[in-house]
C-alpha positions as CSV (number, residue, x, y, z in Angstrom):
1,X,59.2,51.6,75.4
2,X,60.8,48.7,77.3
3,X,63.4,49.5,79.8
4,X,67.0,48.3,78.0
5,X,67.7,46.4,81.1
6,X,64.5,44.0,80.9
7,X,65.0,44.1,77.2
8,X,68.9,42.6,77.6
9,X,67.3,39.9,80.4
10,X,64.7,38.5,77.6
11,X,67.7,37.8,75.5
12,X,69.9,36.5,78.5
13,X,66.7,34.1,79.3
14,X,66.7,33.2,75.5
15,X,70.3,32.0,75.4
16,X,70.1,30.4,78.6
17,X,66.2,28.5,77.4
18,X,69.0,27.5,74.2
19,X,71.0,25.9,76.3
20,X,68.9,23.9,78.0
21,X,70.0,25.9,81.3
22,X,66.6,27.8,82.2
23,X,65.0,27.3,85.8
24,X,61.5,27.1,86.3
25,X,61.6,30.5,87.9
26,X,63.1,32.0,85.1
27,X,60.7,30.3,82.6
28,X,57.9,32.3,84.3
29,X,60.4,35.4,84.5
30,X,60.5,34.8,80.9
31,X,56.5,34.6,80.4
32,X,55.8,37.8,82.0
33,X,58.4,39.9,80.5
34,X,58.0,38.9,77.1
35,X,53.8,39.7,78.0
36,X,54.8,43.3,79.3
37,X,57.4,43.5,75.8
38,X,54.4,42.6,73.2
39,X,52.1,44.8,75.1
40,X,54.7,47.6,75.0
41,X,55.3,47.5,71.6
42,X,51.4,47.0,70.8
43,X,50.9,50.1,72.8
44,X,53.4,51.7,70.7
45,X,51.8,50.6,67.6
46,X,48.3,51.8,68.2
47,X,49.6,55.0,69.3
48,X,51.5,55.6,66.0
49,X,48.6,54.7,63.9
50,X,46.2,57.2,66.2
51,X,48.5,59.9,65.3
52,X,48.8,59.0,61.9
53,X,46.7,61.1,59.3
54,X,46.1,59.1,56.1
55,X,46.2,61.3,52.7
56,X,45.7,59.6,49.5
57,X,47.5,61.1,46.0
58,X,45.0,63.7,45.5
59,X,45.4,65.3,49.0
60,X,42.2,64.4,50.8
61,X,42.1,62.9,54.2
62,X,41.4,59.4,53.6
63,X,42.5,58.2,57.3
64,X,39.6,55.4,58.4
65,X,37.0,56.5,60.8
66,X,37.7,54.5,63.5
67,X,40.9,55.6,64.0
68,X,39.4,58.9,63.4
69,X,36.8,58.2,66.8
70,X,39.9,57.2,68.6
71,X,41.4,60.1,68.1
72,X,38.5,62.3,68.8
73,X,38.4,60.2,72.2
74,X,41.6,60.9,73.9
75,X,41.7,64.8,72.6
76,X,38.2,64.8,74.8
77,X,40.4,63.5,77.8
């Protein structure tokens, strides 16, 4: 998860890109934290659906083999 800190500075950037009072240092500042939040909360994603085991009404394991492989992968690390 993102730090609160550079989560509150996307927003302050926001307001400040609303008001037409952004630099362009804090454009790029702007770029590459809202990069590092997406792949953050990709990363958070992916993990949730690795550790996620799929079970359909009947009670069998019905979680897709590819997420299966992944899973099998990082145990193996």
């Amino acid at each position: 998860m993102l730090e609160k800190a550079k989560i509150d500075r996307i927003n302050e950037l926001s307001h400040k890109k609303k008001a037409g009072t952004m630099t362009v240092d804090e454009k790029l500042e702007q770029e590459a934290l809202r990069e590092e939040y997406i792949k953050s909360f990709r990363n958070q994603v992916r993990d949730t659906i690795e550790h996620t085991t799929f079970i359909d009404p009947n009670g069998d394991d019905v979680t897709p083999e590819k997420i299966k492989r992944k899973r099998d992968e990082r145990n193996k690390l």
